[in-house]
MMTF fields as JSON, N, C-alpha, C and O atoms, coordinates in Angstrom:
{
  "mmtfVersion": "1.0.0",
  "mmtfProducer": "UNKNOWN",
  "numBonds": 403,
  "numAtoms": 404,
  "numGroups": 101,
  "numChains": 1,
  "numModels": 1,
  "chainsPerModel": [1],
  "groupsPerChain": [101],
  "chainIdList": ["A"],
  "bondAtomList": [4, 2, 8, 6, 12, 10, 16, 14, 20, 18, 24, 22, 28, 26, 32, 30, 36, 34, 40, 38, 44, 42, 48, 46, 52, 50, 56, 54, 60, 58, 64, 62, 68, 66, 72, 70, 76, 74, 80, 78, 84, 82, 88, 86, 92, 90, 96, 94, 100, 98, 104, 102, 108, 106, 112, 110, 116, 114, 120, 118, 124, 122, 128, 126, 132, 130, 136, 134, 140, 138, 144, 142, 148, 146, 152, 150, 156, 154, 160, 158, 164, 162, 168, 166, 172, 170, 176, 174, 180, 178, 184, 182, 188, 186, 192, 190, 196, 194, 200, 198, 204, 202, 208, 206, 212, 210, 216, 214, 220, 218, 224, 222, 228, 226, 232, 230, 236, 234, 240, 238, 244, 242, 248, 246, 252, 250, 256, 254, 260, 258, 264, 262, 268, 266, 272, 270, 276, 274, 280, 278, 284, 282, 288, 286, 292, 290, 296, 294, 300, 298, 304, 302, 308, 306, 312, 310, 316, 314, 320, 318, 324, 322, 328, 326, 332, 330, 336, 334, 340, 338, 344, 342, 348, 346, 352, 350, 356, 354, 360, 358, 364, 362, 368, 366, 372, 370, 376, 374, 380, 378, 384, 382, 388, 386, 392, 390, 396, 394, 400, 398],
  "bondOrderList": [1, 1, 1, 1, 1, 1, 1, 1, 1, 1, 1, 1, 1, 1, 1, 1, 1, 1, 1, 1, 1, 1, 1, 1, 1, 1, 1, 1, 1, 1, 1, 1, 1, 1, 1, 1, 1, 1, 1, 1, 1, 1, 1, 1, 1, 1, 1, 1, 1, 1, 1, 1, 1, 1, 1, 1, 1, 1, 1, 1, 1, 1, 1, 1, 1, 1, 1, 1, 1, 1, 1, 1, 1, 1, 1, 1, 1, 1, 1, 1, 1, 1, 1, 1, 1, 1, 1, 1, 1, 1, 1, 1, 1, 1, 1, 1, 1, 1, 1, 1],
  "groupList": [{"groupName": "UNK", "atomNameList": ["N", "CA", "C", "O"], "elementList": ["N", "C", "C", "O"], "formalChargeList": [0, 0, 0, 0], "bondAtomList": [1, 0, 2, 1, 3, 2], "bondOrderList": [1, 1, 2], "singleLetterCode": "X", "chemCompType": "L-PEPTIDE LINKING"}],
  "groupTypeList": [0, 0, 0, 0, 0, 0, 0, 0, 0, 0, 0, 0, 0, 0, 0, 0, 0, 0, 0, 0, 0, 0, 0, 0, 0, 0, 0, 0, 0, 0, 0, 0, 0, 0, 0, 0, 0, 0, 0, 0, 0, 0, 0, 0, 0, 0, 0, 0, 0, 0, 0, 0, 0, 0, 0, 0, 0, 0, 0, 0, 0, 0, 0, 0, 0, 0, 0, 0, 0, 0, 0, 0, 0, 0, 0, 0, 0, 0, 0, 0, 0, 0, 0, 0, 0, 0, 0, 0, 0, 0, 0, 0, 0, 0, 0, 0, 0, 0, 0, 0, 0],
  "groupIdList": [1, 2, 3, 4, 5, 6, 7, 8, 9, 10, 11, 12, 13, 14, 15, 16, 17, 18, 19, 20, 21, 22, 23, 24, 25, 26, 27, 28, 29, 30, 31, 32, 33, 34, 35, 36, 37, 38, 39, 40, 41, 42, 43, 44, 45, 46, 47, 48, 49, 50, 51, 52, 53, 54, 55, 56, 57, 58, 59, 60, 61, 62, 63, 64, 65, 66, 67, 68, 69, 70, 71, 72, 73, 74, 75, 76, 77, 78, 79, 80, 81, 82, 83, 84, 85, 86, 87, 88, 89, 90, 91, 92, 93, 94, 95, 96, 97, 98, 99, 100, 101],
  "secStructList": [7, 3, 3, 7, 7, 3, 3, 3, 3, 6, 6, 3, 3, 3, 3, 7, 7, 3, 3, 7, 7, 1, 1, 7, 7, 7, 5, 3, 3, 3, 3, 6, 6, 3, 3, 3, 3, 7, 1, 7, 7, 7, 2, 2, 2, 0, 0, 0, 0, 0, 4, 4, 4, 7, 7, 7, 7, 7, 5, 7, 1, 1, 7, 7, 1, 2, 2, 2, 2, 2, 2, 1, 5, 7, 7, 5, 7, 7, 2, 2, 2, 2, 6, 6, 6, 7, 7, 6, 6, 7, 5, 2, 2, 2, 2, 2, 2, 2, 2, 2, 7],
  "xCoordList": [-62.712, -61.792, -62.244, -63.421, -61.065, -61.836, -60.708, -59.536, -61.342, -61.087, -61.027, -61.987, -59.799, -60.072, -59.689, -58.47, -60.896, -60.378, -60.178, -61.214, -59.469, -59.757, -60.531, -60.659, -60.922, -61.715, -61.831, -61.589, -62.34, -62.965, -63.886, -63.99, -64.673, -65.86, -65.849, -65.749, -66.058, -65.679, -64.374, -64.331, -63.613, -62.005, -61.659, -60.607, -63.158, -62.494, -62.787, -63.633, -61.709, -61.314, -62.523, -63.527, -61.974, -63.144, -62.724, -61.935, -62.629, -62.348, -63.635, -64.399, -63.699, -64.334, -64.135, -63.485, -64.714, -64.767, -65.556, -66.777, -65.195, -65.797, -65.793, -64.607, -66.535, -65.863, -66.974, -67.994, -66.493, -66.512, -67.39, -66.8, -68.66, -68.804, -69.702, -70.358, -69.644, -70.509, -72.018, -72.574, -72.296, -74.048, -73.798, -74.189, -73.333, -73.562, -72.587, -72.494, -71.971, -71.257, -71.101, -71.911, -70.521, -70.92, -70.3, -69.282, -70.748, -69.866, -70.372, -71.508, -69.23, -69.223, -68.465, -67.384, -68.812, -67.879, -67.55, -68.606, -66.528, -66.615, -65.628, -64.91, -65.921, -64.196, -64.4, -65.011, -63.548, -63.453, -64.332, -64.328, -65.662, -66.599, -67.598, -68.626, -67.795, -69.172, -68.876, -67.848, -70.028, -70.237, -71.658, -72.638, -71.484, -72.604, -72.345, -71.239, -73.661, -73.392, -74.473, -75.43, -74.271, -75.029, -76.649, -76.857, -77.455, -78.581, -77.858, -78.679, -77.082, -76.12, -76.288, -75.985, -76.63, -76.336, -77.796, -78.823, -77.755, -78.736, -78.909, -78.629, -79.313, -79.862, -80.592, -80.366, -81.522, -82.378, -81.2, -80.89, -80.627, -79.599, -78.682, -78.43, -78.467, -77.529, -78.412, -78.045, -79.678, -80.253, -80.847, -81.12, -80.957, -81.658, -80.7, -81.162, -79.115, -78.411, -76.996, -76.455, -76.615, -75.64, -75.947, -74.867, -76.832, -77.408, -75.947, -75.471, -75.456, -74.676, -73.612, -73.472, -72.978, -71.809, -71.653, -70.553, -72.796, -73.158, -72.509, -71.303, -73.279, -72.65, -73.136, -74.339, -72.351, -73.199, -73.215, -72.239, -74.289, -74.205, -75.197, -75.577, -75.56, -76.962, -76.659, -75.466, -77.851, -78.307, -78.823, -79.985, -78.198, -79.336, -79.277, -78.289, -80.775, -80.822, -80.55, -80.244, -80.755, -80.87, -79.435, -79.33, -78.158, -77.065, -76.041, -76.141, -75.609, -74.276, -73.059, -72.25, -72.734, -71.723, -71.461, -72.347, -70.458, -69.555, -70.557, -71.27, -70.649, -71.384, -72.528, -72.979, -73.178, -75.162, -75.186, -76.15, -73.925, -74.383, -73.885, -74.387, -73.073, -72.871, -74.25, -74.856, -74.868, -76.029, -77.861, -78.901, -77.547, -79.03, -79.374, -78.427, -80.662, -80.928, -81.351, -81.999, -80.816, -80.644, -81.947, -82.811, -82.339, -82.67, -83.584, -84.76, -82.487, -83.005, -81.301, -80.239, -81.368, -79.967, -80.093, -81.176, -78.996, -78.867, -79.521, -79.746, -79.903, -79.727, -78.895, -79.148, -77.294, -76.6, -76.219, -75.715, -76.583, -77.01, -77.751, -77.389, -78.903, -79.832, -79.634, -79.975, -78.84, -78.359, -77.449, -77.334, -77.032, -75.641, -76.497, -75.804, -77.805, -78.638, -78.933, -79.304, -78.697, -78.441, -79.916, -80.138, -80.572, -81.989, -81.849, -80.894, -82.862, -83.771, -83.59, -82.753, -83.903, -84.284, -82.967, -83.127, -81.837, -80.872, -79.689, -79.604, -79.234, -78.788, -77.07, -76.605, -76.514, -75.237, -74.329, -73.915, -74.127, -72.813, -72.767, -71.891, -74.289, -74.473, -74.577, -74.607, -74.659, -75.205, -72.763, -72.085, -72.438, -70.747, -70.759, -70.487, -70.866, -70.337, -70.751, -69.984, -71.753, -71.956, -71.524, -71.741, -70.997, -70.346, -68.976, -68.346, -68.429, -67.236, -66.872, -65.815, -68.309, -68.393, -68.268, -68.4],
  "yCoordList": [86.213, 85.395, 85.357, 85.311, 85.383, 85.331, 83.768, 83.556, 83.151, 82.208, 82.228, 82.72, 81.675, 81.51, 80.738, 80.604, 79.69, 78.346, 77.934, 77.447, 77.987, 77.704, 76.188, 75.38, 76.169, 74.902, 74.863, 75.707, 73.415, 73.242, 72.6, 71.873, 72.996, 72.569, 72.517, 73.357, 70.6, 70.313, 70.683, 70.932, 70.678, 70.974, 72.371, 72.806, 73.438, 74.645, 75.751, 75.907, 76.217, 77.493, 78.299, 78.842, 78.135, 79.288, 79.478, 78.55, 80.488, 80.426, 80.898, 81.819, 79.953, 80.076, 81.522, 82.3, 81.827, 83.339, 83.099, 83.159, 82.899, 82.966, 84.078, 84.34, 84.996, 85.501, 85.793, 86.365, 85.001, 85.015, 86.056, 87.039, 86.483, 87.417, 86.897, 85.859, 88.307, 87.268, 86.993, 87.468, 86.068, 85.486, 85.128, 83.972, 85.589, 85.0, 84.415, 83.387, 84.179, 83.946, 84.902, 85.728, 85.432, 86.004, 85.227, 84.894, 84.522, 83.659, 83.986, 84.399, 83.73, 83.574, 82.785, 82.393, 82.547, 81.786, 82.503, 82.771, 82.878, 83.575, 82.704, 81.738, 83.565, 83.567, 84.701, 85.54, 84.822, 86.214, 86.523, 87.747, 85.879, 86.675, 86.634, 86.899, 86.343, 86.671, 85.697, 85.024, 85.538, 85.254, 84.492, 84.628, 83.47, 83.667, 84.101, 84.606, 83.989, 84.686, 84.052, 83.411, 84.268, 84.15, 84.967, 85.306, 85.093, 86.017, 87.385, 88.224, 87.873, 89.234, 90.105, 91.296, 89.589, 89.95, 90.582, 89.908, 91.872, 92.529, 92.906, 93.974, 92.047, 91.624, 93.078, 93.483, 93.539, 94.651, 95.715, 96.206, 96.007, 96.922, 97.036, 97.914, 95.641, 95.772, 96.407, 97.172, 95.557, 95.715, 96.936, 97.11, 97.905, 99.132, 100.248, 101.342, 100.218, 101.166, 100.924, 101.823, 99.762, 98.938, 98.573, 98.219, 98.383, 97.817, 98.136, 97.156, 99.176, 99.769, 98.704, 98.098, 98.328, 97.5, 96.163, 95.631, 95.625, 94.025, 93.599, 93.429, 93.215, 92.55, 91.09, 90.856, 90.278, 88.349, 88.091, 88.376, 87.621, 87.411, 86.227, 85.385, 86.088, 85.068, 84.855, 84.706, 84.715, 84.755, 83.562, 83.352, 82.544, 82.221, 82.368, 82.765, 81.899, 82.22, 80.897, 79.87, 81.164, 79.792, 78.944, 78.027, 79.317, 78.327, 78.81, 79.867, 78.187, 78.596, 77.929, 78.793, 77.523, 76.577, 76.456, 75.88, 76.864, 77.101, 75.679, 75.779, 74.37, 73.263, 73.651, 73.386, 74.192, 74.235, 75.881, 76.119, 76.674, 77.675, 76.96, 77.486, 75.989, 75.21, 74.723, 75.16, 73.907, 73.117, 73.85, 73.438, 74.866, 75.443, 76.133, 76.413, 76.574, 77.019, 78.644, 79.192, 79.462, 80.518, 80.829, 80.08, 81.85, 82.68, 83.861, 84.035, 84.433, 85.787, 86.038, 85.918, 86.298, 86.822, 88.119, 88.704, 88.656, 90.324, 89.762, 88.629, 91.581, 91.072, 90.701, 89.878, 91.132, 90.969, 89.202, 88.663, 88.331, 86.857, 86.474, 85.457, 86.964, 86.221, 86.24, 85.317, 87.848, 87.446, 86.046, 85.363, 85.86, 84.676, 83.556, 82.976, 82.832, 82.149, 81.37, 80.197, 82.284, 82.342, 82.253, 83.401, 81.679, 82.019, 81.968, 81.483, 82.496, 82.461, 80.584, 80.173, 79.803, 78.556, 77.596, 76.465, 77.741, 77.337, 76.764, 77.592, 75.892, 75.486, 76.396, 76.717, 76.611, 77.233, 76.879, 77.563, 75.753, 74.709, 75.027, 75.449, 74.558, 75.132, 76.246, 76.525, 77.186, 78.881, 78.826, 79.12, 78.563, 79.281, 78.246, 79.102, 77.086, 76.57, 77.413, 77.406, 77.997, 78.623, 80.364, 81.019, 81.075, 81.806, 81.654, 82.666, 80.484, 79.644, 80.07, 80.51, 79.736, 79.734, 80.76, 80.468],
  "zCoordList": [-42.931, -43.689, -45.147, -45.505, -46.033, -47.353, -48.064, -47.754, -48.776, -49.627, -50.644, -51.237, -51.485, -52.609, -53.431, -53.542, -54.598, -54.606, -56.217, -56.667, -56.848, -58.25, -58.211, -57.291, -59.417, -59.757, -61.466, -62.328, -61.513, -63.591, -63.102, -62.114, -64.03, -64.338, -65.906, -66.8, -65.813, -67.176, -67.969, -69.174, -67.336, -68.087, -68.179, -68.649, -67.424, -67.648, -66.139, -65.259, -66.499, -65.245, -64.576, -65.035, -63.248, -62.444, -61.638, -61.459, -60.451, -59.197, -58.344, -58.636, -57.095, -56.011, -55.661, -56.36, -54.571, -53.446, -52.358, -52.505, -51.541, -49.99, -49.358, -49.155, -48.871, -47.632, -46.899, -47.285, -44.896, -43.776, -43.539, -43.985, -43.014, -42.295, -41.462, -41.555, -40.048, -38.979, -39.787, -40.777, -38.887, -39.397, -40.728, -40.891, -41.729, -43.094, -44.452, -43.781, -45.42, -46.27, -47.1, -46.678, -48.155, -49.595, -49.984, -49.376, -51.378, -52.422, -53.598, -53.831, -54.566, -56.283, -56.946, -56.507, -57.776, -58.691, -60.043, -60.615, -60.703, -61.552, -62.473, -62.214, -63.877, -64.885, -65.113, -64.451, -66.716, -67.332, -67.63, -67.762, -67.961, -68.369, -67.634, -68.256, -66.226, -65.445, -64.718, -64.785, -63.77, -62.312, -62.171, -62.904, -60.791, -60.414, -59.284, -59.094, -57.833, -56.839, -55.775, -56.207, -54.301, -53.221, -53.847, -55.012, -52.86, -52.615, -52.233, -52.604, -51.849, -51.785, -53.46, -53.528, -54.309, -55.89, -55.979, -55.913, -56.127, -56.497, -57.972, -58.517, -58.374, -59.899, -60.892, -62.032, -59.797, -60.497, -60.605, -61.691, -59.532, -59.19, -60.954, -61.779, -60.798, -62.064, -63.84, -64.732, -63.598, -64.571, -65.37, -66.558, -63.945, -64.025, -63.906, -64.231, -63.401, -63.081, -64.034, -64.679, -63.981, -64.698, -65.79, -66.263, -66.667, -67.811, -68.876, -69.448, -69.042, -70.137, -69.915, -70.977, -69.174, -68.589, -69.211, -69.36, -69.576, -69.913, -69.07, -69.25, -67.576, -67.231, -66.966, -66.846, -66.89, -67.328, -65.35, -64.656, -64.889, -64.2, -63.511, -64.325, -62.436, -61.755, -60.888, -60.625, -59.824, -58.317, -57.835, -58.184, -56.991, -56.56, -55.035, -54.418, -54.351, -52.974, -52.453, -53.058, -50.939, -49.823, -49.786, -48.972, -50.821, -51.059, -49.2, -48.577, -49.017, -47.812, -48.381, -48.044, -48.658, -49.64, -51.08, -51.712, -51.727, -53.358, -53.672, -54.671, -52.879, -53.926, -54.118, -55.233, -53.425, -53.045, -54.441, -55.17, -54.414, -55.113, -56.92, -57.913, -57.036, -58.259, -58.403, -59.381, -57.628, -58.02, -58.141, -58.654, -57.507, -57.235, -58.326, -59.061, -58.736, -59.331, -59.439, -58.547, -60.864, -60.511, -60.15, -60.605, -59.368, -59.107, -59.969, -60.29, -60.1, -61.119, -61.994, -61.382, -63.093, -63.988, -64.646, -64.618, -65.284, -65.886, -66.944, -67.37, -67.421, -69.316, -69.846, -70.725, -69.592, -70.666, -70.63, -71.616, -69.192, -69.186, -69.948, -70.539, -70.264, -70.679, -72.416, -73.156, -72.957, -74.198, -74.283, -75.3, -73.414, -73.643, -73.203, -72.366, -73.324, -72.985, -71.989, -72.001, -70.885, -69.658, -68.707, -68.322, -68.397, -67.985, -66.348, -65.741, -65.845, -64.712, -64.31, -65.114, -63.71, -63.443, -63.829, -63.371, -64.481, -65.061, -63.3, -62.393, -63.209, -62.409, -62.57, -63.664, -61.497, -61.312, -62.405, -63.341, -62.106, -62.969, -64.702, -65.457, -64.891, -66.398, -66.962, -68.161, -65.625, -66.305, -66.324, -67.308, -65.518, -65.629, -66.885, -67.727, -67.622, -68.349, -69.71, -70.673, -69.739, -70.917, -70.731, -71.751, -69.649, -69.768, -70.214, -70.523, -70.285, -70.503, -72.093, -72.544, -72.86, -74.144, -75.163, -76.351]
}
């Protein structure tokens, strides 16, 4: 099953992504300009193969639920995140609000 849920955060646009698989979830939250994501987001992958792309992104692990992946803290993020001052340790909610920006 896949889901999909718009939302704001802070007055501005995002949409949810769920999708169903046995044993596990994949989720993101994205807008137009980047994402975050489940533990599914292979970070190096992007960094080392994808780099040219800029793409804005962040990981975190352990979330099963769109709230737990809003509130947790990232993980690991791309470069082209961390230009947009995007860090490592940065909680979900605030890393999409400044992709917002």
């Amino acid at each position: 099953m896949v889901e999909l849920q718009p939302m704001y955060i802070d007055g501005k646009p995002f949409t949810a992504v769920t999708v169903q698989l046995p044993k596990t979830n994949l989720m993101a939250v994205y807008s137009d300009k980047g994402y975050i994501m489940c533990g599914a987001l292979d970070i190096a992958f992007f960094n080392e193969k994808l780099a040219d792309r800029g793409i804005i992104a962040g990981k975190a692990v352990g979330v099963r639920i769109i709230d737990q992946l809003l509130s947790a803290p990232l993980d690991s993020v791309t470069l082209a995140a961390e230009k947009c001052g995007i860090k490592a340790g940065m909680i979900g909610r605030d890393a999409l609000l400044k992709m917002s920006d």
